[in-house]
Structures are given as structure tokens and as C-alpha cells.
N, CA, C and O atoms as a Tinker XYZ file with bonds, in Angstrom:
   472  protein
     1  N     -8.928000  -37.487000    9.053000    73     2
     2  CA    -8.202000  -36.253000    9.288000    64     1     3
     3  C     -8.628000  -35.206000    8.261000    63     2     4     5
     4  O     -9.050000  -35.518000    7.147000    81     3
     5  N     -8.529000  -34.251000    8.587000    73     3     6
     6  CA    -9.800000  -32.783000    7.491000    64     5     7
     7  C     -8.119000  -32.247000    7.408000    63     6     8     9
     8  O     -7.237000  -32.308000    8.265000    81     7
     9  N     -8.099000  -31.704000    5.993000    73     7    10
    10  CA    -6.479000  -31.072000    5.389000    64     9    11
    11  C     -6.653000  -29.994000    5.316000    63    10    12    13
    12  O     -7.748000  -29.432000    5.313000    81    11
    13  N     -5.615000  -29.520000    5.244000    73    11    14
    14  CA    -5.466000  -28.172000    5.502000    64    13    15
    15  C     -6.360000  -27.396000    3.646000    63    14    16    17
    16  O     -6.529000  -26.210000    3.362000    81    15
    17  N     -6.588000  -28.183000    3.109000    73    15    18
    18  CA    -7.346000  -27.748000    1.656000    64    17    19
    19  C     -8.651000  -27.495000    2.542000    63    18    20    21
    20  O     -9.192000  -26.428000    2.833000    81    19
    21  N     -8.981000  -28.777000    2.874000    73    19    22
    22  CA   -10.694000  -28.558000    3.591000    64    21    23
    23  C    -10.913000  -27.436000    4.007000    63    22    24    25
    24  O    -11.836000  -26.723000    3.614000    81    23
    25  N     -9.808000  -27.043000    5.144000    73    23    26
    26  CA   -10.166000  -26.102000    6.255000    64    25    27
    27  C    -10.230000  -24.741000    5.654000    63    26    28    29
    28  O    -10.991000  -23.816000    5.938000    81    27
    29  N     -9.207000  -24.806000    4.699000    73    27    30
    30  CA    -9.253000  -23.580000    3.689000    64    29    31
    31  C    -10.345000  -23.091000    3.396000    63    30    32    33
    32  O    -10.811000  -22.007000    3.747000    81    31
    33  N    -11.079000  -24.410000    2.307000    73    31    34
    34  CA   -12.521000  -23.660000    1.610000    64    33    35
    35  C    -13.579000  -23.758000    2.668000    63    34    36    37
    36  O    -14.719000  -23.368000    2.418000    81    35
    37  N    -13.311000  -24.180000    3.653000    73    35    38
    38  CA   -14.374000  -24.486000    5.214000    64    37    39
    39  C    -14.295000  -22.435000    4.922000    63    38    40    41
    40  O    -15.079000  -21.613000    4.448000    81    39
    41  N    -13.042000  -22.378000    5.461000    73    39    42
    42  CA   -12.959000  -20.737000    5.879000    64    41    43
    43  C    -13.594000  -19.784000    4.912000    63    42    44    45
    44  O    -13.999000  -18.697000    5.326000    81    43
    45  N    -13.697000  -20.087000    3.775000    73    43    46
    46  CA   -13.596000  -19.283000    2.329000    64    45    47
    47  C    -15.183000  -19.295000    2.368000    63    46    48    49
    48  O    -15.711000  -18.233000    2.040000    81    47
    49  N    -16.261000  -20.649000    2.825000    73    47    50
    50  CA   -17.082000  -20.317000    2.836000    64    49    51
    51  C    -17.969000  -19.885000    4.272000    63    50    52    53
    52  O    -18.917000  -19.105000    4.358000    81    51
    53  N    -17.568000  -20.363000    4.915000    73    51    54
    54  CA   -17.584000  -19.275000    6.422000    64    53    55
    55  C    -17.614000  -17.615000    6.428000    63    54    56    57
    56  O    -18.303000  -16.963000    7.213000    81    55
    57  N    -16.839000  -17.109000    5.524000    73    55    58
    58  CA   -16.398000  -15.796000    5.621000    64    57    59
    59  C    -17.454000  -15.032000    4.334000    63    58    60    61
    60  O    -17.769000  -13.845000    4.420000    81    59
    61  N    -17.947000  -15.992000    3.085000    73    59    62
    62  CA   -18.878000  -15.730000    2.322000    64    61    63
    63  C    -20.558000  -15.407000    3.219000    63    62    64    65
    64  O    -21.259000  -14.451000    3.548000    81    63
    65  N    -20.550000  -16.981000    3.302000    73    63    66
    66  CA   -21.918000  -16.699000    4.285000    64    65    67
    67  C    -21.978000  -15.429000    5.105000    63    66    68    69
    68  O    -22.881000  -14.593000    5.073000    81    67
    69  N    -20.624000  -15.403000    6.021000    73    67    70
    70  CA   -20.850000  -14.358000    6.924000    64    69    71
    71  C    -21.628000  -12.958000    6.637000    63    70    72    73
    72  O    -22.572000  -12.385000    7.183000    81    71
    73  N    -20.457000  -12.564000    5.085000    73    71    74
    74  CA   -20.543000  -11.523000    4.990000    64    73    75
    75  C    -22.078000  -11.255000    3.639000    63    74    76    77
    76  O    -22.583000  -10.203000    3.248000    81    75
    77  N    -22.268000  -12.118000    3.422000    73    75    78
    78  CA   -23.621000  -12.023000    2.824000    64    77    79
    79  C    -24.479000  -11.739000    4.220000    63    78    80    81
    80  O    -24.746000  -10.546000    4.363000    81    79
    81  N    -24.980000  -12.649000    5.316000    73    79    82
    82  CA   -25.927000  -12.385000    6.004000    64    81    83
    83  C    -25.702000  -10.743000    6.548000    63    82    84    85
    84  O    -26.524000   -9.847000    6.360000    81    83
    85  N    -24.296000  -10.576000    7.314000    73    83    86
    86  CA   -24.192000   -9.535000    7.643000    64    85    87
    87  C    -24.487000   -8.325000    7.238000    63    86    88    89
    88  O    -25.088000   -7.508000    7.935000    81    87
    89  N    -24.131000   -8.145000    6.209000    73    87    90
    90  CA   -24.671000   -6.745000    5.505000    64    89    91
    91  C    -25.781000   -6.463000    4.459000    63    90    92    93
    92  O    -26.006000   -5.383000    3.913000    81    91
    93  N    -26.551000   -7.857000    4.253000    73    91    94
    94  CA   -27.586000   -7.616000    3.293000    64    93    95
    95  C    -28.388000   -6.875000    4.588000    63    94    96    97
    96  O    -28.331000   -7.091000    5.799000    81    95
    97  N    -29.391000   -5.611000    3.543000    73    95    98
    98  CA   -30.058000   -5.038000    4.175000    64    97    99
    99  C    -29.369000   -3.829000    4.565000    63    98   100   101
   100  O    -30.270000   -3.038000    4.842000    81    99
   101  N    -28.247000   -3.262000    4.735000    73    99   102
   102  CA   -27.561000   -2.352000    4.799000    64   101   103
   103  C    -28.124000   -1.065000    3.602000    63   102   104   105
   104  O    -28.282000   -1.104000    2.381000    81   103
   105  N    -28.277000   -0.191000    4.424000    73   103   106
   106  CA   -28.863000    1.143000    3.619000    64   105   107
   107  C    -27.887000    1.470000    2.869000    63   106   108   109
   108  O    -26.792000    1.531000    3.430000    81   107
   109  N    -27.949000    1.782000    1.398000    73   107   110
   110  CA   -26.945000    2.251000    0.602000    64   109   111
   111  C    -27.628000    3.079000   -0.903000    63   110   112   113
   112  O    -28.767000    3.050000   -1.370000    81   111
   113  N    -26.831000    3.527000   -1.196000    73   111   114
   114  CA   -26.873000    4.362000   -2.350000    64   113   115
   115  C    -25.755000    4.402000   -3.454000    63   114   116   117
   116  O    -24.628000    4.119000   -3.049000    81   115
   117  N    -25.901000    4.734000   -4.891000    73   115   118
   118  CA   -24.903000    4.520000   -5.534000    64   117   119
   119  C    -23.791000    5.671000   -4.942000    63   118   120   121
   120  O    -22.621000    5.496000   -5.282000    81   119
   121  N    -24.031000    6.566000   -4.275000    73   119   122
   122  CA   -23.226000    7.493000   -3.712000    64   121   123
   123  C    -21.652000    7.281000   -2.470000    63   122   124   125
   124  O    -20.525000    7.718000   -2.237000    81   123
   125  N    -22.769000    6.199000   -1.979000    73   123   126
   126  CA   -22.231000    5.428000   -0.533000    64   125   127
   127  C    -21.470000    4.226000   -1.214000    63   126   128   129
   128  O    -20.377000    3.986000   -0.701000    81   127
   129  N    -21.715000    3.698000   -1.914000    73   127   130
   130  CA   -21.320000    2.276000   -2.820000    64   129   131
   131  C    -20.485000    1.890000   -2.426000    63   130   132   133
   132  O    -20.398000    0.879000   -1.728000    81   131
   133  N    -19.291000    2.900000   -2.918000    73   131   134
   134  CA   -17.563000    3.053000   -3.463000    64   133   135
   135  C    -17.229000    2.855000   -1.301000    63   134   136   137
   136  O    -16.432000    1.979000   -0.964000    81   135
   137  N    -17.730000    3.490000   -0.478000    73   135   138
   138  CA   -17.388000    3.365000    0.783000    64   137   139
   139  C    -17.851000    2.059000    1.587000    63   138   140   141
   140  O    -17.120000    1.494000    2.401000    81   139
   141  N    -19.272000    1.605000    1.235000    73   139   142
   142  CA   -19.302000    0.413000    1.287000    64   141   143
   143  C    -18.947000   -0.722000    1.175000    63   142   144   145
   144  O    -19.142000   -1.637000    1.974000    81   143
   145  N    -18.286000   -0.759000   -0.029000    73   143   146
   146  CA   -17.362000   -2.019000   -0.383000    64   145   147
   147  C    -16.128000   -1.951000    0.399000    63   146   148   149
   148  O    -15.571000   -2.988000    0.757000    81   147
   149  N    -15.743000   -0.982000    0.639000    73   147   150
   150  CA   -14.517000   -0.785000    1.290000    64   149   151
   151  C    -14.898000   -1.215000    2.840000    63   150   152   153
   152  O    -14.148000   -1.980000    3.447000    81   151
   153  N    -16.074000   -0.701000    3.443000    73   151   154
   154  CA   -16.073000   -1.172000    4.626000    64   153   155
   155  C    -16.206000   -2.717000    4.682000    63   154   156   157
   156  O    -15.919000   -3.263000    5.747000    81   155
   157  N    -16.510000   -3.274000    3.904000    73   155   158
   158  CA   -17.256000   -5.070000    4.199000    64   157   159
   159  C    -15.698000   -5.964000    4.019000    63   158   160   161
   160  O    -15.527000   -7.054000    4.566000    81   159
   161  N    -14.609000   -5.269000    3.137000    73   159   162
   162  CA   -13.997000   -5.533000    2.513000    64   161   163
   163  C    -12.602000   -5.762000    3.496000    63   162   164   165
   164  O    -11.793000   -6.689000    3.528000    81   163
   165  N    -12.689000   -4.603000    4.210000    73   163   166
   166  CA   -12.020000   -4.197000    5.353000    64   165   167
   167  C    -12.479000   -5.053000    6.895000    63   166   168   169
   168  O    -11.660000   -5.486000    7.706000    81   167
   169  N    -13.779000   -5.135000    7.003000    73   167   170
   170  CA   -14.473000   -6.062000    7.877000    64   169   171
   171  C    -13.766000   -7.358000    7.821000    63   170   172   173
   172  O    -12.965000   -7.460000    8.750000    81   171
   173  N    -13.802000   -8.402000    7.017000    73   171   174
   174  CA   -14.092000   -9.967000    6.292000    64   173   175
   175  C    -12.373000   -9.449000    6.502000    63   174   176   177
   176  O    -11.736000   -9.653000    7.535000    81   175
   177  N    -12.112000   -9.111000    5.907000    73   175   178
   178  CA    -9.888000   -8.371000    6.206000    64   177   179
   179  C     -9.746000   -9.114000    7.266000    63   178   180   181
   180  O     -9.399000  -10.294000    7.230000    81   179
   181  N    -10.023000   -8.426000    8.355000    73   179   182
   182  CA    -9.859000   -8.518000    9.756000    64   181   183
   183  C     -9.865000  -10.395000   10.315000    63   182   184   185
   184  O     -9.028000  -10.841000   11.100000    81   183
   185  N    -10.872000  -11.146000    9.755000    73   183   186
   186  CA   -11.073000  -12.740000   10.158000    64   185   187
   187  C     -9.729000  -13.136000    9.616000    63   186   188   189
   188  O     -8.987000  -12.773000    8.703000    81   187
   189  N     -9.741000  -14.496000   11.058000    73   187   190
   190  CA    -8.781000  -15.467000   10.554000    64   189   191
   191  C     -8.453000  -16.484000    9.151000    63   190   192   193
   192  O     -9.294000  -17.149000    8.548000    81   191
   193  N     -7.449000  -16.417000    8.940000    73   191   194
   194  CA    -7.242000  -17.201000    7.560000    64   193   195
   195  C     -7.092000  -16.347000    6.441000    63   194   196   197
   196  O     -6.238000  -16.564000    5.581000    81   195
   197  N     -8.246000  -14.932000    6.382000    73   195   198
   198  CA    -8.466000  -14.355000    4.990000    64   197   199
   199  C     -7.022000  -13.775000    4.865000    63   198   200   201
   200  O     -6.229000  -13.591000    5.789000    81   199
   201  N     -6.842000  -13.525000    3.537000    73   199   202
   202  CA    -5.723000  -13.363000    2.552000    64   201   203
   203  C     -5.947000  -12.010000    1.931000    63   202   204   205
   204  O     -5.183000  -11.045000    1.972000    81   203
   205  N     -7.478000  -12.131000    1.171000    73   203   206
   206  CA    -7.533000  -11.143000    0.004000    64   205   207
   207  C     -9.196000  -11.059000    0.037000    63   206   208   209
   208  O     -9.928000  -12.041000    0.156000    81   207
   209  N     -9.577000   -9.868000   -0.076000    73   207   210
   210  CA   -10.807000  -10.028000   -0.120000    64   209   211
   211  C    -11.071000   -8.640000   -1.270000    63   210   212   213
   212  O    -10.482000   -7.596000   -1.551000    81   211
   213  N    -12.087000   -9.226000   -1.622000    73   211   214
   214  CA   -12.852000   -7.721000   -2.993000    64   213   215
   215  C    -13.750000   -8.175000   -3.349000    63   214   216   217
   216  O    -13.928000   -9.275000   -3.872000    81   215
   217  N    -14.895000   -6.836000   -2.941000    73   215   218
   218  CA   -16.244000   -6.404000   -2.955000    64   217   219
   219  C    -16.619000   -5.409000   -3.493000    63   218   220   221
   220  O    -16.381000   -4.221000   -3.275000    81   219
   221  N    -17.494000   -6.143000   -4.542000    73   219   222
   222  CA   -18.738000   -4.755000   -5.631000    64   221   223
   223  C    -19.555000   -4.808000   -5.917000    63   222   224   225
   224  O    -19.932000   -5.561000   -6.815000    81   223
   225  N    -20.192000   -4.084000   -5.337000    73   223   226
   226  CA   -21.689000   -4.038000   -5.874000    64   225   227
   227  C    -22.527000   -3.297000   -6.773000    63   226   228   229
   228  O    -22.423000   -2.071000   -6.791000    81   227
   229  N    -23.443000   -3.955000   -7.612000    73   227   230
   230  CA   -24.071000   -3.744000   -8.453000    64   229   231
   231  C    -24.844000   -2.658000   -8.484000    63   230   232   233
   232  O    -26.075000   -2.663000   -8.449000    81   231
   233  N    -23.949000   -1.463000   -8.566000    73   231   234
   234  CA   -25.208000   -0.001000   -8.764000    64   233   235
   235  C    -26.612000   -0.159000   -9.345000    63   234   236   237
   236  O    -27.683000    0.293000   -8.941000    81   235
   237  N    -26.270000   -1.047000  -10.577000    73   235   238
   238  CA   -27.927000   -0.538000  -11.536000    64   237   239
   239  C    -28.759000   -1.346000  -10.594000    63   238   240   241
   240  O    -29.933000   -1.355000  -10.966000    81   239
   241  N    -28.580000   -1.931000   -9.653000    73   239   242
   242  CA   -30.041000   -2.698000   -8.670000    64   241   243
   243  C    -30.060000   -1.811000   -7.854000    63   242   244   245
   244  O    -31.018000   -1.946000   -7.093000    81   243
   245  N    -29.341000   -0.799000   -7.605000    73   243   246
   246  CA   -29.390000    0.351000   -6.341000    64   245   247
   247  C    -30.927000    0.868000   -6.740000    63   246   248   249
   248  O    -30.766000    1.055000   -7.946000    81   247
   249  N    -32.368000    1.227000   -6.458000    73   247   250
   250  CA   -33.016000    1.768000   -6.905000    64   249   251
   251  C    -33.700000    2.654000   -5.150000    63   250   252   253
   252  O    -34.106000    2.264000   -4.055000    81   251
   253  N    -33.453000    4.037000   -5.882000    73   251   254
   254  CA   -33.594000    4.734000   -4.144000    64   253   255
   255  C    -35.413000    4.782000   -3.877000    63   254   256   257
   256  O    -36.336000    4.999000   -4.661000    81   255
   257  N    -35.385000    4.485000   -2.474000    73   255   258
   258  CA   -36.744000    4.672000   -1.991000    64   257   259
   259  C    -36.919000    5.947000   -1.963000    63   258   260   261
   260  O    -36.115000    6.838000   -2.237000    81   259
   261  N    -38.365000    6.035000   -1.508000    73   259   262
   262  CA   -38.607000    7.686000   -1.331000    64   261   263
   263  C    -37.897000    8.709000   -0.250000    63   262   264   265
   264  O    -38.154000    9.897000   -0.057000    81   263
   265  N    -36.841000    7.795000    0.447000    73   263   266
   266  CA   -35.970000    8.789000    1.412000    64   265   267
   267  C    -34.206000    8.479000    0.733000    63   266   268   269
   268  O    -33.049000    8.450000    1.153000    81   267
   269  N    -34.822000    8.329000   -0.314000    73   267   270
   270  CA   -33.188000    8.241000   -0.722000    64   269   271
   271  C    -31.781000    7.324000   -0.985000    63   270   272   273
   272  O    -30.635000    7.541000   -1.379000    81   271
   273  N    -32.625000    6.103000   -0.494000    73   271   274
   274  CA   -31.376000    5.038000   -0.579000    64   273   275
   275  C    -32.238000    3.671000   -1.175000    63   274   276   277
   276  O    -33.212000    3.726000   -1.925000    81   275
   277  N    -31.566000    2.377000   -0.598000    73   275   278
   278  CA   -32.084000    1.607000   -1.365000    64   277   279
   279  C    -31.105000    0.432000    0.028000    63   278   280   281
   280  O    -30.223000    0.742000    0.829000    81   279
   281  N    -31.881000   -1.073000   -0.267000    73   279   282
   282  CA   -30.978000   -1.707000    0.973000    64   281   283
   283  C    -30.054000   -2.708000   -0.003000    63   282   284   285
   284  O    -30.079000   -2.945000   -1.211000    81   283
   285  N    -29.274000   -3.152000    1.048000    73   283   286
   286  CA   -28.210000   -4.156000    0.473000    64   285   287
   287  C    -29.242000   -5.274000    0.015000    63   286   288   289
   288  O    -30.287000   -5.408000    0.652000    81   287
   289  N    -28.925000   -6.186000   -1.227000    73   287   290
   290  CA   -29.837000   -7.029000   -1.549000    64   289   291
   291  C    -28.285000   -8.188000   -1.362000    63   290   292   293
   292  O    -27.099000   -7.875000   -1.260000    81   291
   293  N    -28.836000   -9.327000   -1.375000    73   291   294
   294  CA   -27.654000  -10.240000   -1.640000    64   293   295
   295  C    -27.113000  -10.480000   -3.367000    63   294   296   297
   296  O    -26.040000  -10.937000   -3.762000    81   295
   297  N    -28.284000   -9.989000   -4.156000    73   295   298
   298  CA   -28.413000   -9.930000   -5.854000    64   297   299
   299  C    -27.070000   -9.170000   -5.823000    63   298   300   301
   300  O    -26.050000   -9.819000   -6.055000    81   299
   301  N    -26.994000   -8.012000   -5.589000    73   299   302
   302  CA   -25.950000   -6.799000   -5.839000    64   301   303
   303  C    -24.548000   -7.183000   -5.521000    63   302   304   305
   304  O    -23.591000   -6.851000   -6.221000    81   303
   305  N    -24.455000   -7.994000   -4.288000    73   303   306
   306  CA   -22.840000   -8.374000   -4.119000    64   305   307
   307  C    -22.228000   -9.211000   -5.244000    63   306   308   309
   308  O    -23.058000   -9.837000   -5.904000    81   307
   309  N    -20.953000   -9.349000   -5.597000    73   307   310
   310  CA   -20.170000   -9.424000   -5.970000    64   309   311
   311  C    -18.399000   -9.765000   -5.781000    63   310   312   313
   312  O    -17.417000   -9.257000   -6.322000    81   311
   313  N    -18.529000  -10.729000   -4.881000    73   311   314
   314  CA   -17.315000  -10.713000   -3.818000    64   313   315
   315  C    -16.558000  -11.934000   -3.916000    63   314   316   317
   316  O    -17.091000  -13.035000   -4.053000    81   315
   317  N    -14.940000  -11.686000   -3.824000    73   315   318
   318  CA   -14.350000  -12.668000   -3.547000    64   317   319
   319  C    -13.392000  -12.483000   -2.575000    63   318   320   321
   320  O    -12.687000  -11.500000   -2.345000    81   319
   321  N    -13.498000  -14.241000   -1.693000    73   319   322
   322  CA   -12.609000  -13.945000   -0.579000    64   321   323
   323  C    -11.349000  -15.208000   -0.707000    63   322   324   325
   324  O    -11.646000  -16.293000   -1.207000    81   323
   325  N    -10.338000  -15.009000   -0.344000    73   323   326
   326  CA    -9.261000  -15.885000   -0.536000    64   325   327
   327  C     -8.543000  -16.303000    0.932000    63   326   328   329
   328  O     -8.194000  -15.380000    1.667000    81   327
   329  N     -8.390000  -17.273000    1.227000    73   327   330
   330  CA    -8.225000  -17.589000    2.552000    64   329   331
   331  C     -6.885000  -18.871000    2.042000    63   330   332   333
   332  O     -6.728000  -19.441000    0.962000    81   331
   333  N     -5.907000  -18.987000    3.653000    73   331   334
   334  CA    -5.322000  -19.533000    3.616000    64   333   335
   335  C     -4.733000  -20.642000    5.110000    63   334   336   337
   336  O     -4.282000  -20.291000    6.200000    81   335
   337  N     -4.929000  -21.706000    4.678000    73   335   338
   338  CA    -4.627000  -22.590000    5.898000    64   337   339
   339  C     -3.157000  -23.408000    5.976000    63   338   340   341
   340  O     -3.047000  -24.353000    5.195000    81   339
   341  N     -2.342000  -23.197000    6.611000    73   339   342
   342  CA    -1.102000  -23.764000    6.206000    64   341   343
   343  C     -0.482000  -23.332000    5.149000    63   342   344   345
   344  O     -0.199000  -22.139000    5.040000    81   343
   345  N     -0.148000  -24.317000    4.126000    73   343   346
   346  CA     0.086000  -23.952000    2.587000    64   345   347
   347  C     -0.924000  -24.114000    1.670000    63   346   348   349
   348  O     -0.565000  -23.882000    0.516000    81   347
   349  N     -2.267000  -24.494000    1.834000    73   347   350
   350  CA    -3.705000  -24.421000    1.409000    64   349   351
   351  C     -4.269000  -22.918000    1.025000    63   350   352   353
   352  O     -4.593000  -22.147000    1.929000    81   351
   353  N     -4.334000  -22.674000    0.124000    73   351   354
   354  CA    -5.273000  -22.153000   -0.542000    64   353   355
   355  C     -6.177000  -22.138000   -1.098000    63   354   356   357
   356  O     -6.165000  -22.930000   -2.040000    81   355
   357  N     -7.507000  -21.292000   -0.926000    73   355   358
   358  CA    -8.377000  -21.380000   -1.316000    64   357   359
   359  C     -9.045000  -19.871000   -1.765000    63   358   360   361
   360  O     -9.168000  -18.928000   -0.983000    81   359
   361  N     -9.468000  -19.861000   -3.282000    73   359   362
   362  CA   -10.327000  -18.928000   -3.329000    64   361   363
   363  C    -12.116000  -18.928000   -3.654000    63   362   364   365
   364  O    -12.631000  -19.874000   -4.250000    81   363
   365  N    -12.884000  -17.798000   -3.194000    73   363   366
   366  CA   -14.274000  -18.797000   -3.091000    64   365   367
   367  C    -14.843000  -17.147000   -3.964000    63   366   368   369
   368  O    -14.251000  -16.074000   -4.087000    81   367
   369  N    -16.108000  -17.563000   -4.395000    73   367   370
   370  CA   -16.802000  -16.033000   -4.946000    64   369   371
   371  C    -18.005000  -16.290000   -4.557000    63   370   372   373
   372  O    -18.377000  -17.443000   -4.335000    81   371
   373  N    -18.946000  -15.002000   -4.392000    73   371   374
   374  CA   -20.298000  -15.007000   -4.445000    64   373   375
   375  C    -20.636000  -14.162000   -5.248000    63   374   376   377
   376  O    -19.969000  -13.149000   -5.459000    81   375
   377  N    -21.847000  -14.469000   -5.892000    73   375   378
   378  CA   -21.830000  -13.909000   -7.327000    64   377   379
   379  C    -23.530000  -13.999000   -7.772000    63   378   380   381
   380  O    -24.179000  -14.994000   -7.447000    81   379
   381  N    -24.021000  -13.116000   -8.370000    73   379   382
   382  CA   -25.555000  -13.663000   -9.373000    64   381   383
   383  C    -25.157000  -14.421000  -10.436000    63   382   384   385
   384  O    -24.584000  -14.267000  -11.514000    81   383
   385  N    -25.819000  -15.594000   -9.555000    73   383   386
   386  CA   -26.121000  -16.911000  -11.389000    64   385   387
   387  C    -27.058000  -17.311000  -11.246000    63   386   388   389
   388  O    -27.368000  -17.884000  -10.202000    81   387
   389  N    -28.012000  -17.121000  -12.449000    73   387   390
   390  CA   -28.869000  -17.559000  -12.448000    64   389   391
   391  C    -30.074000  -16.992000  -11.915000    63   390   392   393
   392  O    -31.204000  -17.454000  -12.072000    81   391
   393  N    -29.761000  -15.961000  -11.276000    73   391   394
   394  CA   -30.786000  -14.805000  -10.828000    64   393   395
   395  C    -30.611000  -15.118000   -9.178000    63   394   396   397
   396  O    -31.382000  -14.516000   -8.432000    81   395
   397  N    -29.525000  -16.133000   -8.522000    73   395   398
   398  CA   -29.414000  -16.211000   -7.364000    64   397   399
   399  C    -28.013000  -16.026000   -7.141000    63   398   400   401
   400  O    -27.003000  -16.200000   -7.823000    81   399
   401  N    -28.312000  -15.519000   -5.691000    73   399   402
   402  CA   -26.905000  -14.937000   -5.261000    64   401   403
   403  C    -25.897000  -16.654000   -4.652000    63   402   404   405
   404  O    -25.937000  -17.189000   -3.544000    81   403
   405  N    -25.041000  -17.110000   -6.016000    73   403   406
   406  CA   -24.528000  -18.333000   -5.547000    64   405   407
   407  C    -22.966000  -18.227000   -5.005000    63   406   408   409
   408  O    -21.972000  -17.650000   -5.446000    81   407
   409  N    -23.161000  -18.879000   -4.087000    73   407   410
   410  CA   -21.174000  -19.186000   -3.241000    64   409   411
   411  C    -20.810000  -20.169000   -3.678000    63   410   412   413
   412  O    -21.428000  -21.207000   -3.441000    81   411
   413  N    -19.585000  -20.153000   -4.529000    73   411   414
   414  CA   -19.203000  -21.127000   -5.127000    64   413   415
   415  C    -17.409000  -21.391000   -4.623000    63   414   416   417
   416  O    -16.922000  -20.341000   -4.203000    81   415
   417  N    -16.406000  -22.611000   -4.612000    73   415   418
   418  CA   -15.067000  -22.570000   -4.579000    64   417   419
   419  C    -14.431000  -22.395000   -6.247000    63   418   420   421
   420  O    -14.635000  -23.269000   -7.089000    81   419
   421  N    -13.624000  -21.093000   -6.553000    73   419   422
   422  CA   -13.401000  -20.810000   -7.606000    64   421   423
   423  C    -12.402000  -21.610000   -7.669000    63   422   424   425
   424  O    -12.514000  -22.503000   -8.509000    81   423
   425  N    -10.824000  -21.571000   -6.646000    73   423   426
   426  CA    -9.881000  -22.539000   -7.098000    64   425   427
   427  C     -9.068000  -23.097000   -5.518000    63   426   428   429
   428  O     -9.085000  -22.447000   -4.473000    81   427
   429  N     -8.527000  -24.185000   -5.678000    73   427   430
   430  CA    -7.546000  -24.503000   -4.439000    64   429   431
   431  C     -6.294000  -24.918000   -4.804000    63   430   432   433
   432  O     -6.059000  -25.770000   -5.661000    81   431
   433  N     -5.549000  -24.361000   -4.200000    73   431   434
   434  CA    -3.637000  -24.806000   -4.854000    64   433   435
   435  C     -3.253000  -24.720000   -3.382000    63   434   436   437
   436  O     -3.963000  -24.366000   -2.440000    81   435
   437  N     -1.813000  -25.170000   -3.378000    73   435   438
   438  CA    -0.846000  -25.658000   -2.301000    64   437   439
   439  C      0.258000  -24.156000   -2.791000    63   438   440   441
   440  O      0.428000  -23.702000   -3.922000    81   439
   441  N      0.760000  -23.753000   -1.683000    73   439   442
   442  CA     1.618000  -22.313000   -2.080000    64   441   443
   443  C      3.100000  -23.184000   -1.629000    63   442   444   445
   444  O      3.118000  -24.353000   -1.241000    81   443
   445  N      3.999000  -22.514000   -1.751000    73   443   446
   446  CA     5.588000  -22.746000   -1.448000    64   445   447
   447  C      5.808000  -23.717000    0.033000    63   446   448   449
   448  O      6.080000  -24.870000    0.369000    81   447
   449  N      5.496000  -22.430000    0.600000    73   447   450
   450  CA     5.567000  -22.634000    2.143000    64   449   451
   451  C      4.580000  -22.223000    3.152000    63   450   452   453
   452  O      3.660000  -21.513000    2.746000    81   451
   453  N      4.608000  -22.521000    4.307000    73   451   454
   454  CA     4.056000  -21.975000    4.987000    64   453   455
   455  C      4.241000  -20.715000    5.929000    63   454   456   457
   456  O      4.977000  -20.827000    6.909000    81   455
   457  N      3.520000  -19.376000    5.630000    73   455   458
   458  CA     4.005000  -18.508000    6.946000    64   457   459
   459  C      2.781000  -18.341000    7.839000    63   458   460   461
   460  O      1.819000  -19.083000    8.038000    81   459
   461  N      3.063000  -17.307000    8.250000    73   459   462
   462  CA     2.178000  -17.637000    9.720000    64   461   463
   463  C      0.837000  -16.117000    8.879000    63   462   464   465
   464  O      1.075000  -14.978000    8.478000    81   463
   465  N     -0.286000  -16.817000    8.946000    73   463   466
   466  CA    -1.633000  -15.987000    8.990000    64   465   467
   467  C     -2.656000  -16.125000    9.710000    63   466   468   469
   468  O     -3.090000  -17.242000    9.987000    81   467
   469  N     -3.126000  -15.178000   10.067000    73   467   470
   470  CA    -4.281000  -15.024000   11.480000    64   469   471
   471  C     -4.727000  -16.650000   11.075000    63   470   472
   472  O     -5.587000  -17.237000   11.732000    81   471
């Protein structure tokens, strides 16, 4: 039987992957940044389970091409997403270590009770 912990960090890294593949490569600028994070942030929001999500990215790798921007790298994110299954919690980050963009489970706890989330 898979617990409601599993399914948690199942989700936590489901919603990492996602949102790494999804938007690396995304045209951006340190200008656009501050709206960017907000959109991915707001995106990954929307999936089942998530709780809490926050996204930032690393301006000083922003370096603009000759038309002005620069693309999403996976180096630059900075994100954590928190998801919840039952009374399972889970929070997960993606992060540069080591010069690679790693998804890791930061923590898992059991909450009070259970209410109802996507």
C-alpha cells in the first residue's frame, strides 16, 4: 500500500520536474524576472495537491543576447513546491548544487487533520 507520505513527495516531485521542463527555455530578462516567477508560480498553484509554491530566479545568469533577453536555463531556478496528500506533507526544492540544477525532498511531516485540497 503507497501512504499518503509517498504520494505527497510523488506530487512534490511531479510538479518540480514539471515545472523545470516546462519553462526552461522561456525568453526572459532581468526586467521580465519579477513577472516570471509569478507566472510559473501561479501555473504549478493551479495542480492538484500543491499547497505553496515560490520561484526565483537567478538574475546574474540572465546574460541578454543581441535582441535583448536571455532564455530560462534550469541553473537560474530556484523553487520550492509544497504539496499535500491527506494529512501528508511534503516539501521538495530545486536548486543549483554543485553546478546542477538538483530536486531534492527538503522535509515530510503529518499535519493535524485532514481538509480537503485539489
Amino acid at each position: 500500500m503507497i501512504t499518503d507520505r509517498e504520494k505527497a513527495a510523488f506530487e512534490a516531485g511531479i510538479k518540480l520536474g514539471a515545472l523545470y521542463h516546462q519553462f526552461v527555455g522561456t525568453p526572459i530578462s532581468r526586467e521580465t524576472a519579477d513577472s516570471v516567477e509569478t507566472a510559473i508560480e501561479q501555473a504549478v498553484s493551479l495542480q492538484p495537491c500543491v499547497t505553496d509554491v515560490r520561484v526565483r530566479l537567478n538574475r546574474e545568469m540572465m546574460v541578454s543576447n543581441r535582441f535583448g533577453y536571455s532564455e530560462l536555463a534550469g541553473r537560474m531556478l530556484d523553487a520550492e513546491v509544497t504539496t499535500r496528500v491527506g494529512t501528508a506533507v511534503c516539501r521538495a526544492r530545486l536548486h543549483l548544487q554543485d553546478d546542477y540544477p538538483m530536486m531534492e525532498i527538503v522535509e515530510t511531516h503529518e499535519t493535524a487533520r485532514d481538509t480537503d485540497h485539489r
